[in-house]
C-alpha positions in Angstrom: 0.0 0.0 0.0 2.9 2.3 -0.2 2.0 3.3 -3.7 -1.5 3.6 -3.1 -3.6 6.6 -4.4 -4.3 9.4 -1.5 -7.9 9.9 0.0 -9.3 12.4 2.0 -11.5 10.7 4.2 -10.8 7.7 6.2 -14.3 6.1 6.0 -16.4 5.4 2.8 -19.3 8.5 3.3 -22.4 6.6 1.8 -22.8 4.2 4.7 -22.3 1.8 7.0 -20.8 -1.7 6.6 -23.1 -4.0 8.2 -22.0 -7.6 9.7 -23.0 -9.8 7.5 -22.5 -8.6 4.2 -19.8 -10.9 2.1 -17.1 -13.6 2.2 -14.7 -14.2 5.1 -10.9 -12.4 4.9 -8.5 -14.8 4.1 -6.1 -14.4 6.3 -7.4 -13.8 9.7 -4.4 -13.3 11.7 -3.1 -10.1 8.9 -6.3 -8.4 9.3 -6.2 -8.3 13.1 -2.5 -7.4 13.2 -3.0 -4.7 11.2 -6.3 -3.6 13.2 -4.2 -3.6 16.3 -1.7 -1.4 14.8 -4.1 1.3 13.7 -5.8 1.1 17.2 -2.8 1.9 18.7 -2.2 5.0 16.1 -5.3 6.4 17.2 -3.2 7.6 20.4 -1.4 10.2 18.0 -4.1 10.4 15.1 -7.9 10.7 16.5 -9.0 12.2 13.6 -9.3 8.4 12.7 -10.5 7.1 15.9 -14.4 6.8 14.1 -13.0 4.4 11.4 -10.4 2.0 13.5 -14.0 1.6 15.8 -15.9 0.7 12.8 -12.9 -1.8 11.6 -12.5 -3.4 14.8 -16.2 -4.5 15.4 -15.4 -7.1 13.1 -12.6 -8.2 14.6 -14.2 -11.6 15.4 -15.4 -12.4 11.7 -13.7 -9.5 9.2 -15.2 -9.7 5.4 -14.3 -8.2 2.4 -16.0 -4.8 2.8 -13.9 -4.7 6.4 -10.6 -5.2 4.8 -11.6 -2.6 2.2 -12.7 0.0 4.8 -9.5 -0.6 6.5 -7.5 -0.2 3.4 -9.3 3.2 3.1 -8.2 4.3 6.0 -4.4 3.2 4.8 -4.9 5.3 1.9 -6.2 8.2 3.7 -2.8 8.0 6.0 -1.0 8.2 3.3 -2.2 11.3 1.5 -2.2 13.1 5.5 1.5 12.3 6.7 2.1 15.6 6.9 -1.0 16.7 9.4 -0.5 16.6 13.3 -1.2 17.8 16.2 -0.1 21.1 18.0 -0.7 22.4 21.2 -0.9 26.2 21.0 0.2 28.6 24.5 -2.8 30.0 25.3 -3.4 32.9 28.1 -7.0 31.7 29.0 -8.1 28.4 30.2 -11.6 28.4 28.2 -13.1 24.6 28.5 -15.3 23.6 25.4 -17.4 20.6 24.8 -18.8 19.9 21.6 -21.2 16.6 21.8 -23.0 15.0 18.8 -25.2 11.6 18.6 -26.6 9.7 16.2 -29.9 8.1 16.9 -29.4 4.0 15.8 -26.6 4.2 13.7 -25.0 1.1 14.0 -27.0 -1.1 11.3 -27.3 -4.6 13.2 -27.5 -3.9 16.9 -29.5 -0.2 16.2 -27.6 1.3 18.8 -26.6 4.7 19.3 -23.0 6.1 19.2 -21.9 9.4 21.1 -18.7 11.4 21.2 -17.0 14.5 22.2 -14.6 16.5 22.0 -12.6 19.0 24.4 -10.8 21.6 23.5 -8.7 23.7 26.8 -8.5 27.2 25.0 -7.9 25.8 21.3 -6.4 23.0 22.0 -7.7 19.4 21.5 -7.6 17.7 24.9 -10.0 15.0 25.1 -12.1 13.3 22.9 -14.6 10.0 23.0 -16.8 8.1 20.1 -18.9 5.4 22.4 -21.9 3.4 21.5 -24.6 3.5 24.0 -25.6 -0.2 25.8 -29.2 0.1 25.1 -31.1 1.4 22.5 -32.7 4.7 23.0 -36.5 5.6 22.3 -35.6 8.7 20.5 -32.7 11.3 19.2 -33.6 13.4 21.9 -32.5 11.0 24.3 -29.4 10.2 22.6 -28.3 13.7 22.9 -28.9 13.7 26.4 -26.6 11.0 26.6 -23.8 12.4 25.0 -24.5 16.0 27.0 -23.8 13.6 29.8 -21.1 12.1 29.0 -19.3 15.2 27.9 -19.9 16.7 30.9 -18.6 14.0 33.2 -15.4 14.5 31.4 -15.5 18.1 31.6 -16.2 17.8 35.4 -13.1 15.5 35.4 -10.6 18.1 33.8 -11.8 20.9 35.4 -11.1 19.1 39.0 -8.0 17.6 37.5 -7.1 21.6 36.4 
């Protein structure tokens, strides 16, 4: 994949690769290897936390459209070597939560997932993409949720400030 053409998006934007949806990967132990490796890039690249999550659900039994979503993601590394992450001085200490949710995304289970992110002044702190253990009655619930959860963590940092 060294040669491989440049994307700019690390997940395929007209939906969601469902469980059961084509043959087996061939070789089992590559696909998880490789899985593992991106999980542990997230640490230093979150902008492709959303995608490793959505690879590594499949972790158990990874098909074809899994190995092609996570080569994706291996072709959108490679057109984005040169983006990272700075942390700015900054004279204020302005916390900011931004929270989003989307109402039964997940197309088997019809969960919900929720995230965050944090940002101390303009700089990217903390961030979380979870999917919720139940499944919610409505989207207003789901916000809720994430409101929550974002504020736990803000109530964490703050304290921890």
């Amino acid at each position: 994949m060294a040669d491989c053409k440049p994307c700019s998006t690390p997940v395929d934007t007209q939906g969601k690769v469902s469980t059961n949806v084509g043959p087996l990967v061939a070789d089992l132990t590559s696909y998880r290897s490789l899985a593992r490796t991106l999980q542990y890039l997230v640490f230093t690249r979150p902008d492709i936390a959303y995608a490793v999550y959505q690879v590594c659900l499949h972790m158990h039994a990874p098909q074809e459209p899994h190995l092609t979503a996570m080569k994706q993601i291996l072709r959108y590394l490679r057109g984005t070597t040169i983006f990272i992450l700075i942390l700015h001085r900054s004279v204020t200490t302005d916390l900011v939560v931004y929270t989003d949710a989307s109402w039964g995304g997940c197309p088997d289970t019809h969960r919900s997932t929720f995230r965050f992110t944090m940002f101390l002044s303009d700089n990217l702190v903390s961030w979380s993409s979870k999917r919720q253990p139940v499944i919610s009655h409505s989207s207003n619930e789901d916000e809720y949720c994430a409101v929550a959860n974002g504020v736990v963590e803000a109530l964490w940092l703050h304290q921890l400030l």
